[in-house]
Structures are given as structure tokens and as C-alpha cells.
C-alpha positions as CSV (number, residue, x, y, z in Angstrom):
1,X,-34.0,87.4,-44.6
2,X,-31.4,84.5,-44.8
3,X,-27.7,84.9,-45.4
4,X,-26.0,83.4,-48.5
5,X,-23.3,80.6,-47.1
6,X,-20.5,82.6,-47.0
7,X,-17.1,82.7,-44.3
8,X,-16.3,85.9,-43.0
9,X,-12.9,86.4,-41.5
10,X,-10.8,89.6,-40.4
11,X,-7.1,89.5,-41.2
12,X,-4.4,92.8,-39.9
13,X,-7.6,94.8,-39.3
14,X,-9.2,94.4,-42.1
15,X,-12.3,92.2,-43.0
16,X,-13.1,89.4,-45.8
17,X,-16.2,87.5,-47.6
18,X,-16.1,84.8,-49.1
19,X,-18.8,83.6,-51.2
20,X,-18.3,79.7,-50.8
21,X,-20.6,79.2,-54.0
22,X,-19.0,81.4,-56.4
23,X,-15.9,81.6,-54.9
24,X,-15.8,85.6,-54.8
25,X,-14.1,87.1,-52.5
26,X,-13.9,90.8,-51.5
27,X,-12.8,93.7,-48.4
28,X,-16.3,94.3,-46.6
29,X,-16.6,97.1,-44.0
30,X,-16.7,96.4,-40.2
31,X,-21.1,96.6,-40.4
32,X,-21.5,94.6,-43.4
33,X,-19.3,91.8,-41.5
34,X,-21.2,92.0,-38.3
35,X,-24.1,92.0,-40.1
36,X,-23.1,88.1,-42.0
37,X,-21.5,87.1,-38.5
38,X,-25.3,87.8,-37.3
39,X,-27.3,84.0,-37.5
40,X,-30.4,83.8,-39.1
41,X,-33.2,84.3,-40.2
42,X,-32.3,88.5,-39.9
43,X,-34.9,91.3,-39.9
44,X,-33.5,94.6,-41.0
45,X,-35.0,96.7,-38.3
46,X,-33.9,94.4,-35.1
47,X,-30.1,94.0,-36.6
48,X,-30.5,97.4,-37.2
49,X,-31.1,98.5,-33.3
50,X,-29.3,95.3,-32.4
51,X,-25.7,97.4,-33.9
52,X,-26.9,100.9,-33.2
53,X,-24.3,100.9,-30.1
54,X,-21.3,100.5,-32.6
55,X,-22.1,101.6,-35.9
56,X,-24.3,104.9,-37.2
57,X,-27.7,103.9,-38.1
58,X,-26.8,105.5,-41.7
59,X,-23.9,102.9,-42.1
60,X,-25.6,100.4,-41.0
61,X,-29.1,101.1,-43.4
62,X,-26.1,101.3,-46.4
63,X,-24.3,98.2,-45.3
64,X,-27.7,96.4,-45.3
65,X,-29.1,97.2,-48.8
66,X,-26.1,96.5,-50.6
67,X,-26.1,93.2,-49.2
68,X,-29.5,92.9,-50.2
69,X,-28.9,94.4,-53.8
70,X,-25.7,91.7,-54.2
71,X,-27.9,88.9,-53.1
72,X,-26.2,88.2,-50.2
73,X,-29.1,88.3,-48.4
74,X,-32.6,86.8,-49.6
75,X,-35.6,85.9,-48.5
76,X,-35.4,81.9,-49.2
77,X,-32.5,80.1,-47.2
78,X,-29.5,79.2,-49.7
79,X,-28.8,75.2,-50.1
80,X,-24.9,74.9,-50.3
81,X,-24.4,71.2,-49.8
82,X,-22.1,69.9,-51.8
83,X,-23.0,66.5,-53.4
84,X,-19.9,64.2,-54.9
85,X,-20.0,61.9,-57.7
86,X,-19.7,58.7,-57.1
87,X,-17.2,57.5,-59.9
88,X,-16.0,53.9,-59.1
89,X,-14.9,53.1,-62.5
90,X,-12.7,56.3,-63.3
91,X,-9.2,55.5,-65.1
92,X,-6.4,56.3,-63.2
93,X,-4.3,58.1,-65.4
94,X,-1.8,59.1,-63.0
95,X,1.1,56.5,-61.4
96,X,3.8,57.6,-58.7
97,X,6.7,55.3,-59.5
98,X,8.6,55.1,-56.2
99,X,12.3,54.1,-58.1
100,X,13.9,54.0,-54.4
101,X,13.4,53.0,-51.3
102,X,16.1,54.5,-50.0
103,X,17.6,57.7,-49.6
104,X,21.4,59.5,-49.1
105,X,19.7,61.8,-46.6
106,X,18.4,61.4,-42.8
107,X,16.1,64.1,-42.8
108,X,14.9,64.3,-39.5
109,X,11.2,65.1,-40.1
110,X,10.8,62.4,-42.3
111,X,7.5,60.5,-42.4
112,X,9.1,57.4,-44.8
113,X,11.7,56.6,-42.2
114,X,14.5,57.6,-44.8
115,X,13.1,56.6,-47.4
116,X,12.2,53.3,-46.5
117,X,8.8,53.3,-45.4
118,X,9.7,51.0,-42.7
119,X,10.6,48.3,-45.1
120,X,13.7,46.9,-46.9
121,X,15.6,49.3,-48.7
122,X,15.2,48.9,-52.4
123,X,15.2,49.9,-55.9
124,X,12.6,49.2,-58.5
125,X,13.6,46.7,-60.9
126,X,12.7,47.0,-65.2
127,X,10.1,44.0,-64.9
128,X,8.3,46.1,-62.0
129,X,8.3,49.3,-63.8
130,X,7.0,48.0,-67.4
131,X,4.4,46.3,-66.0
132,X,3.5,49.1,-64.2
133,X,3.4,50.8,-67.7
134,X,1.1,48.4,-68.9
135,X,-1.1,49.2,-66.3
136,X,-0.6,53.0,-67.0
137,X,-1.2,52.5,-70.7
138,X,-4.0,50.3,-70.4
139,X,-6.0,53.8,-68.6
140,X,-8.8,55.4,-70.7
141,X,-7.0,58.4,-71.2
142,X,-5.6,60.8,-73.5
143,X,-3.4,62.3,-71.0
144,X,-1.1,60.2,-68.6
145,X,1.2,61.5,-65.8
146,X,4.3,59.9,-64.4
147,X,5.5,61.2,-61.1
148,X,9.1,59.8,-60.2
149,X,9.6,59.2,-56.6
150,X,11.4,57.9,-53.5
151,X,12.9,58.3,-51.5
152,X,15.2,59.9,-53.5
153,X,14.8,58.4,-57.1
154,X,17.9,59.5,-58.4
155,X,19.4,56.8,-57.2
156,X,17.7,54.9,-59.5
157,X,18.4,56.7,-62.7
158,X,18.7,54.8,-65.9
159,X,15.4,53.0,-64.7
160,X,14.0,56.3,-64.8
161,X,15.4,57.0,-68.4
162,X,14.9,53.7,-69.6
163,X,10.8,54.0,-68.1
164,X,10.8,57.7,-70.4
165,X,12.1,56.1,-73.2
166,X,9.8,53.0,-72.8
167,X,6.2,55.9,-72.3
168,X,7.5,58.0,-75.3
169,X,7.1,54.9,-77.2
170,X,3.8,53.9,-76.3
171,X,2.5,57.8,-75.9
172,X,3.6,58.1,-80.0
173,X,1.9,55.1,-80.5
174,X,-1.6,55.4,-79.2
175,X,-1.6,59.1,-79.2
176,X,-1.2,60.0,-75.8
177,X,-0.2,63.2,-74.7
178,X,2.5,62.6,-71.4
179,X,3.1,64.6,-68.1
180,X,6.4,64.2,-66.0
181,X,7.9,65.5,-63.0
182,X,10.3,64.1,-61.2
183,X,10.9,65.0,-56.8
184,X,14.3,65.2,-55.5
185,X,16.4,66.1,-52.8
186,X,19.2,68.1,-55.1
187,X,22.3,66.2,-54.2
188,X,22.5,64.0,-57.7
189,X,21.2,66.6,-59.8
190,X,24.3,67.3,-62.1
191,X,24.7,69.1,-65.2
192,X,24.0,65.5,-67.1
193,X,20.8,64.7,-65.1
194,X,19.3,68.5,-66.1
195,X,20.1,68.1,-69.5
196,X,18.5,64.6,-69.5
197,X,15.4,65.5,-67.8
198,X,15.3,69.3,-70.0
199,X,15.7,67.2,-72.8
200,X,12.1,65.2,-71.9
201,X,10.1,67.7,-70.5
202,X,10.3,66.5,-67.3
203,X,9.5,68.8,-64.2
204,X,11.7,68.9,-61.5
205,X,10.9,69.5,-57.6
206,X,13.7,70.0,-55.6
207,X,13.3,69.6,-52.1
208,X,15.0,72.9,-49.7
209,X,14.4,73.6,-46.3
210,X,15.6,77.5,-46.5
211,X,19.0,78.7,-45.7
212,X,22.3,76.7,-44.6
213,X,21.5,77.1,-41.2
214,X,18.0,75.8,-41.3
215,X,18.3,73.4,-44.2
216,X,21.1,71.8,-43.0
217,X,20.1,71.3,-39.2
218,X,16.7,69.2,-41.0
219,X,18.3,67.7,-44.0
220,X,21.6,66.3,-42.9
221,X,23.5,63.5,-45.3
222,X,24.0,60.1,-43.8
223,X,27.1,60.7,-42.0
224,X,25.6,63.4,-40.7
225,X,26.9,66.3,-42.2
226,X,25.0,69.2,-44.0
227,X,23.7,69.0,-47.4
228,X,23.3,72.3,-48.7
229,X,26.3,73.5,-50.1
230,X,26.1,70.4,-52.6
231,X,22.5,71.1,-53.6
232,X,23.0,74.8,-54.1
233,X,26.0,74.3,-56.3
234,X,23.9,71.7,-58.2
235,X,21.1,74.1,-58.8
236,X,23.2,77.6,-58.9
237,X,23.2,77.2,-62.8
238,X,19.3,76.5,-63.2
239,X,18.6,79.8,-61.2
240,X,21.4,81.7,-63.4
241,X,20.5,80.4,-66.4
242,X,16.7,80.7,-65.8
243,X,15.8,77.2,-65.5
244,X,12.3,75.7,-65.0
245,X,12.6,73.8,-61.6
246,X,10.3,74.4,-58.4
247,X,12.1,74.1,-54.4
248,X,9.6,73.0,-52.3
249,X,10.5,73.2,-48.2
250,X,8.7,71.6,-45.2
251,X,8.2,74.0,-42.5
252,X,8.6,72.4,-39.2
253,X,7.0,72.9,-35.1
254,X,10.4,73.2,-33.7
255,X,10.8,76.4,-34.7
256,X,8.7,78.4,-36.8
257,X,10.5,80.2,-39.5
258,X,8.3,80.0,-42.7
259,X,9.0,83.7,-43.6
260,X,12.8,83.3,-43.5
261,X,12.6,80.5,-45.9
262,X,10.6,82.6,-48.2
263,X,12.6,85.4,-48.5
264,X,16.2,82.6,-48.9
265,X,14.1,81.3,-51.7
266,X,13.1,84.9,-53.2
267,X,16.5,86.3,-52.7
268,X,17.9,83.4,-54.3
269,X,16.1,84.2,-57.4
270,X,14.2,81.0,-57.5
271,X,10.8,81.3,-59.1
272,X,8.5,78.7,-58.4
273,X,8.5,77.4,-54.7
274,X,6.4,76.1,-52.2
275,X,6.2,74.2,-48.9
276,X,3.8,71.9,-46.7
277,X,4.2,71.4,-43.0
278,X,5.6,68.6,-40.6
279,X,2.4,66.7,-38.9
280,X,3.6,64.3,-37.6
281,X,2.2,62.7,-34.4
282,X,4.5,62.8,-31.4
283,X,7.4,64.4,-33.7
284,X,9.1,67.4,-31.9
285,X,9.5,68.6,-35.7
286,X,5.8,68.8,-36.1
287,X,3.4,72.0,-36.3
288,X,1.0,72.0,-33.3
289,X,-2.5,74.2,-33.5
290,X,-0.9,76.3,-30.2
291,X,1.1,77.7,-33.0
292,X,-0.9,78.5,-36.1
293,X,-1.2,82.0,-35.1
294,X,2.4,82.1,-35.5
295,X,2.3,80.4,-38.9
296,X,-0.9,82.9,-39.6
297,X,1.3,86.3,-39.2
298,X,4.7,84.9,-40.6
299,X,2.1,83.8,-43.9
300,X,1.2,87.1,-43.8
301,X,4.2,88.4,-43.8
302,X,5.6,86.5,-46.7
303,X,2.7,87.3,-48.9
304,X,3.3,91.7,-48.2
305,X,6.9,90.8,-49.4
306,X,6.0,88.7,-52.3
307,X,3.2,91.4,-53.1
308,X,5.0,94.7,-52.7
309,X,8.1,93.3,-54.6
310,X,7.4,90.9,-57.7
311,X,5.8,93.7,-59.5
312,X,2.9,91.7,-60.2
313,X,4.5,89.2,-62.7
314,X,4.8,85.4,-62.4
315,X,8.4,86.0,-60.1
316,X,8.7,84.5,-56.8
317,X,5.2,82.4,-57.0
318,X,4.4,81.1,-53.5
319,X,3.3,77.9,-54.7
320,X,1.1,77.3,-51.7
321,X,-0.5,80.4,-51.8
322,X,-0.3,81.1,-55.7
323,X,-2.2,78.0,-56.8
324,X,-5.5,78.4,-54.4
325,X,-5.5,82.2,-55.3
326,X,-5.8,81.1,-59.1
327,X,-8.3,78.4,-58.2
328,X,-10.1,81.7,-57.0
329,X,-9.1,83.9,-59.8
330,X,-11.2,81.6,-62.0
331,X,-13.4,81.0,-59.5
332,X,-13.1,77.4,-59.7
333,X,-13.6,74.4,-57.2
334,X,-11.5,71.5,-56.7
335,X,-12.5,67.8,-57.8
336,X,-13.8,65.2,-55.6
337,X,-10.8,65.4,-53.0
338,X,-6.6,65.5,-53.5
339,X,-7.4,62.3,-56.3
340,X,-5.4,59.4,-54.0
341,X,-6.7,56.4,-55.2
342,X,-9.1,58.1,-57.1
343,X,-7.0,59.4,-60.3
344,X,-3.3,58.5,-59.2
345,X,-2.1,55.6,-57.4
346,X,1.7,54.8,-56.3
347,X,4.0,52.1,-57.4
348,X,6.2,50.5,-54.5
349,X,9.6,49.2,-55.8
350,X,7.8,45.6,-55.5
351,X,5.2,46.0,-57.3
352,X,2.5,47.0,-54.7
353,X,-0.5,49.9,-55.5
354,X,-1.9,51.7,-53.1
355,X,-3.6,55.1,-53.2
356,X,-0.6,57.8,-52.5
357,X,2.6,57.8,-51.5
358,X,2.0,58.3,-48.1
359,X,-0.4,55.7,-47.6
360,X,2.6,53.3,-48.3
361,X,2.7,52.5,-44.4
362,X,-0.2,50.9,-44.4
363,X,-1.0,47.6,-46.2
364,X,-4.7,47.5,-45.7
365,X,-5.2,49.7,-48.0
366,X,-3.3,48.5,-50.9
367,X,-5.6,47.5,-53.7
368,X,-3.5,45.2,-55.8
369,X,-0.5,44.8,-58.1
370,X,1.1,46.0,-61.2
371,X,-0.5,42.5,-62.2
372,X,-3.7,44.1,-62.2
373,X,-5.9,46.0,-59.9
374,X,-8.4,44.6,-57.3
375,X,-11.9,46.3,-58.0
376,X,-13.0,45.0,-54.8
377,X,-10.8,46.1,-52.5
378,X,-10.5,49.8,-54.6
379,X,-14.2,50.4,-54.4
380,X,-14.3,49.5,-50.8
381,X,-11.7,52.3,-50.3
382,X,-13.5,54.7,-53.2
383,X,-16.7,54.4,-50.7
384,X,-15.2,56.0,-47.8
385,X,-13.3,58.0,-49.7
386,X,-16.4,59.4,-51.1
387,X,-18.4,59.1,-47.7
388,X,-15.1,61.3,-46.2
389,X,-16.3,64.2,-48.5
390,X,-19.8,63.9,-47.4
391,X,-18.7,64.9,-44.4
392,X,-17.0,68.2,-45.5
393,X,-20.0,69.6,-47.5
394,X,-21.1,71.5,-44.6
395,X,-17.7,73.4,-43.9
396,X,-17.2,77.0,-46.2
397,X,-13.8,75.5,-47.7
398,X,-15.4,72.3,-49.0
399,X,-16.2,73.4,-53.2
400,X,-12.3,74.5,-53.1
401,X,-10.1,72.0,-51.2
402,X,-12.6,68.7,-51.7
403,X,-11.7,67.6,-48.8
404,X,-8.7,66.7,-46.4
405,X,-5.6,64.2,-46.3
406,X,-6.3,60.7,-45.9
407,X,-2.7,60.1,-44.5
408,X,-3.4,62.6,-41.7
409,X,-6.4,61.1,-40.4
410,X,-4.5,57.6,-40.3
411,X,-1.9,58.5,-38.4
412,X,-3.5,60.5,-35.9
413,X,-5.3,57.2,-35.3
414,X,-8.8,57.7,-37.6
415,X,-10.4,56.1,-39.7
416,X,-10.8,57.0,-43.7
417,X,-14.0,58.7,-43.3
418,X,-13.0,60.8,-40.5
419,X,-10.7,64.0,-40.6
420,X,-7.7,65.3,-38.9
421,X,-9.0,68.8,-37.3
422,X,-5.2,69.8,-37.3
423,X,-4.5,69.3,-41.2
424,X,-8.2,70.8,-41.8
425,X,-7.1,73.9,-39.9
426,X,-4.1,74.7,-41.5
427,X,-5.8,73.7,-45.2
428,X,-8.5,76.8,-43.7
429,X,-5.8,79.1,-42.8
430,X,-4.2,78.9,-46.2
431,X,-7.2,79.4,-47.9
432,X,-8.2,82.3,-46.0
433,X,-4.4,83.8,-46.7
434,X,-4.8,83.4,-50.2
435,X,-8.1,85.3,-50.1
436,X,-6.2,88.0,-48.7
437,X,-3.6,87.8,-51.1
438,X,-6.0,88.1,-53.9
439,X,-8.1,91.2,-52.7
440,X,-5.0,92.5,-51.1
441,X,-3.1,92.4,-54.5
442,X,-6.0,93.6,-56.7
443,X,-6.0,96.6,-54.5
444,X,-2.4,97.3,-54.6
445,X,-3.3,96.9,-58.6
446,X,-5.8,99.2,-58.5
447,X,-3.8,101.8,-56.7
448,X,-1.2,101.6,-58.8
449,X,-3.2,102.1,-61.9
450,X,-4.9,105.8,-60.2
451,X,-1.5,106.9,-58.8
């Protein structure tokens, strides 16, 4: 008999399947995960007598058909490899306009050298950003996005209206349906600003690194002082007045405290927040993988919180968590990879493309201009993007992340079609979270429902 593909895991005593090609995910008993851990090809009667020194033979005989009767196992080997379209003409109907290169913060973690990229400071200039939407417009696509970005693109403000006013324009014209959101640090979100970007339907992230004492030791301003107070008191009234905004933090190596920022953000009343971590290479901010267990148990800890106290509605979404447990809820998979280069690009304040907004610090792989793109250069990119995910279809996570982050492999010295085994560990650990989260919260569900 051969074992579907599936990951099993144990998490606070308790063990997990996934199923990596329906994406279910369930509680399984101690046998029926020693039994999967087991490698193939398995014979009932030697796994059998193989576990009879930890298990009952009547457990184990149970454990076995239901496996059997679920179609985890079979009698033909499963093929799980994952094979991704090749798409090197696919519009790109998302553009990151960075409106600043330049920031009023020094955060000390920052991978774009505040806000620079290691360049000039800058803003984006009018002629920059409508030929830009040109570009945008010129996409075979009913639905285009706009991310607005920086730095801090605040600072470039009535470019940012007057690009909004420019896309409703054309949208109305040729039908388009648009998508905006706009990341920020908080400090020039005023009362004006929220009613603009309200007004347009334009998303805002805000970026928050957890209480005063936390935020303000990462994000100082440029004289050095903290920055909390002011973004606080610029988004006290969205929280009171039940406003539509995310926070988003970046949880750092220097000390881990990814729980406590949770809880500020819950307790704040803030409904939509999220987080990604510091990686750095030779940062003392950065996340090392001597302490993902740490991140592992304070994960956990945030989800029992989240879980046992938001009543099962929307409140107090963990964004990193929440989206890959709905990915799983509708037991989907991800597209081919995060999409850089692929189906968004970003927009230096010159004029530059290249594939994300972290790829800015390196100009090998720009391909082209708001002039126009070069095919060449993008489908020599496209290829190792797509020969990257080749090399993931193997792994259990590979039909739900689609592969890992470019950027991290570039830093750390790789090449495009390799992969950074620290960012691939802690994409792994997340998903495996969220699969507790799921089950964990279903049962809680269920409890509730018989109580």
C-alpha cells in the first residue's frame, strides 16, 4: 500500500494531516500519524507488529482501515508534482508606484535604507506617473490595481490624488473596474488624508511595530525620537469610528515578541492586522532559524487568544494566519508564485520597472521603462521564475504558497532559481499554524454548538 502525499506534524500534543492535494486538513490520532510518518510501500500486517510495542493491536487495525476507507492509503503510488504554466505573455495588471524615495522615519530594520533604496532621495514626478498609467491602461485587463508606495508615499500626496483622479478617468472610460491601497507609516495620515483616500476607496496599510515601547525603539523619526504617539493619535479616530484600515508590524530577531504585539493590536480594537519578519543578512534585527521555535509557541499563543476571544466573527483577523486558513477553507491553491514580475511590477520615482518592490536594489533585473517593457529581458527573468517553482513541486506546501521570495534568495547571495531555506521555513511554519488554527477553531465551534 502507498501513502497519499500528505505532511504530518504534531503541534501542543496534538497531531495534524494535511492532505497537500486537497488541501484538507484534520486532528489524527497518535497511530494513524505513525502510521503516515511510516515510508513506503506499507503492508498492514508488518506496520501492524512493527507498532505493537506502543499502540493496541485494536487501535492500530482501526487506525489502518480508516486510512484505507479515506483513500489515504492505496494501492497505486499518488503523483503530486506540481506542474506550472508557463505564461510569458500575461498582462500585468498590477503597478506599485513608489511616489517616494524617501522617508521621515529611520527604522532600524529597514531593507530600503530609509527609503532610499541606496539611491538619491526622490519623489515621482506627473510625467513619470502618467506614463506609467499608460502602461497600466494599456494591460489586457478588466481589473487593474494601484499599490502606492515608498518609502513613505505621503510625502508625495497630490501626485497620488492627481494619479486617482487621472485612473478614475480612464477606468470610466474603458470599463475597468480599479483596486487601491495605499502603505504608510501613520505619521501624515490626518483627518484630510482619510477623508481623501475614504472618499476613493482606497485601502490603507499602516505600518505598527506593537506598543510604545517596542514600536518606538524600531521606528524612530529622523531626529531620533519616537513615533508612536503621533501615529496613534492619527489613527485613534479610524479605530473609534470603525474605520477600514489594516496595521501591519515587522517582527524582529533581537527580541522576539510577536505575541505582545498581537494582543497591543487586539486590545487596541484594531481589526485587520498582520506582520512579516526581519531577514535580513547580517542584521542584528533579523529572525535566525535558532529561534523559530520561539516564534512557533509565541504563534501559537496568539492564535488561543484570537480563538478563545473574537467569538468567531471577523474581529481581530491575524492577517498572516487568517488569509492561508481561508485559502484552506476553500481548499484552494495559490497561483504560480507571490506574482513579482509576473502580474505586478513596481515603478521607481524615475521611471524604472522591475518585478517588486524589493527587487529595487538590484538593477539586473529591471526589465524596462514606463517607455515600454523589454520582452527580452522579462522572459529571461519569467524563465527562472518559473524554473524556481519547479523546484518546489516536491515540498507538501508547494499547491498553497507557489513558491518562495525572490528577494530572500538574492540577498542571501542565490540565484533566482534557488531558494532561501530560512524564508521557506518560516513560510512552513505559518502554514502549519494556520492548519492548527483551522481544525483548532472548528473544534472549539463544534463544542460550542453540543454544550
Amino acid at each position: 500500500m502507498y501513502k497519499r502525499h500528505c505532511h504530518v506534524f504534531e503541534l501542543k500534543d496534538q497531531w495534524y494531516l494535511f492532505d497537500v492535494r486537497s488541501a484538507a486538513a484534520s486532528m489524527i490520532s497518535p497511530e494513524t500519524a505513525d502510521i503516515m510518518l511510516l515510508l513506503d510501500p506499507l503492508e498492514e500486517e508488518c506496520v501492524i507488529k512493527g507498532l505493537s510495542g506502543k499502540y493496541k493491536t485494536v487501535d492500530l487495525k482501526t487506525a489502518w482501515d480508516e486510512l484505507c476507507r479515506i483513500g489515504f492509503l492505496a494501492n497505486q503510488k499518488q503523483k503530486s508534482k506540481r506542474i506550472m504554466e508557463r505564461n510569458y505573455d500575461m498582462p500585468i495588471p498590477n503597478f506599485t508606484f513608489h511616489l517616494a524615495h524617501d522617508c521621515d522615519l529611520r527604522c532600524k530594520y529597514c531593507y530600503a535604507e530609509d527609503g532610499t533604496y541606496s539611491g538619491p532621495r526622490g519623489l515621482m514626478t506627473k510625467p513619470v506617473a502618467e506614463k506609467a498609467l499608460d502602461l497600466l491602461f494599456s494591460q489586457n485587463s478588466e481589473t487593474l490595481g494601484i499599490s502606492f508606495f515608498g518609502g513613505e508615499p505621503l510625502l508625495n500626496y497630490e501626485l497620488l490624488k492627481w494619479i486617482v483622479s487621472e485612473a478614475e478617468k480612464r477606468a470610466a472610460a474603458q470599463k475597468k473596474y480599479m483596486q487601491y491601497i495605499v502603505s504608510t507609516n501613520g505619521t501624515l495620515l490626518t483627518g484630510e488624508v482619510v477623508k481623501y483616500l475614504e472618499e476613493h476607496n482606497i485601502n490603507i496599510a499602516i505600518s505598527l511595530d506593537g506598543p510604545p515601547e517596542i514600536h518606538d525603539r524600531l521606528r524612530p523619526n529622523a531626529f531620533g525620537k519616537g513615533s508612536y504617539d503621533k501615529i496613534y493619535n492619527n489613527i485613534k479616530p479610524l479605530i473609534e469610528n470603525n474605520k477600514s484600515f489594516s496595521a501591519r508590524a515587522t517582527f524582529c530577531g533581537d527580541e522576539i515578541v510577536l505575541a505582545k504585539v498581537v494582543k497591543h493590536f487586539s486590545d487596541l480594537g484594531i481589526k485587520s492586522f498582520g506582520g512579516g519578519f526581519a531577514l535580513e543578512p547580517n542584521s542584528a534585527f533579523s529572525v535566525t532559524e535558532q529561534q523559530l521555535g520561539e516564534v512557533k509557541k509565541q504563534l501559537l499563543e496568539a492564535i488561543d487568544d484570537i480563538i478563545a476571544n473574537q467569538e468567531h466573527d471577523a474581529a481581530n483577523t491575524f492577517g498572516m494566519i487568517q488569509e492561508k486558513v481561508n485559502i484552506l477553507k476553500g481548499r484552494g491553491f495559490a497561483m504560480n508564485g507571490c506574482g513579482a514580475g509576473e502580474r505586478g511590477v513596481s515603478v521607481t520615482p524615475d521611471g524604472t520597472i522591475y518585478p517588486c518592490h524589493r527587487l529595487i536594489n538590484f538593477p539586473e533585473l529591471a526589465f524596462g521603462t514606463v517607455d515600454g517593457i523589454d520582452k527580452t529581458k522579462r522572459n529571461k527573468y519569467l524563465e527562472g521564475y518559473y524554473n524556481r517553482l519547479d523546484n518546489c513541486s516536491i515540498c507538501w506546501a508547494h499547491y498553497l504558497c507557489g513558491s518562495r521570495c525572490i528577494y530572500q534568495s538574492f540577498i542571501n547571495g542565490k540565484g533566482i532559481e534557488e531558494l532561501s531555506e530560512l524564508s521557506c521555513s518560516i513560510n512552513k511554519l505559518l502554514w502549519e499554524v494556520a492548519i492548527y488554527s483551522l481544525c483548532k477553531t472548528k473544534k472549539h465551534e463544534a463544542e460550542e454548538r453540543t454544550s
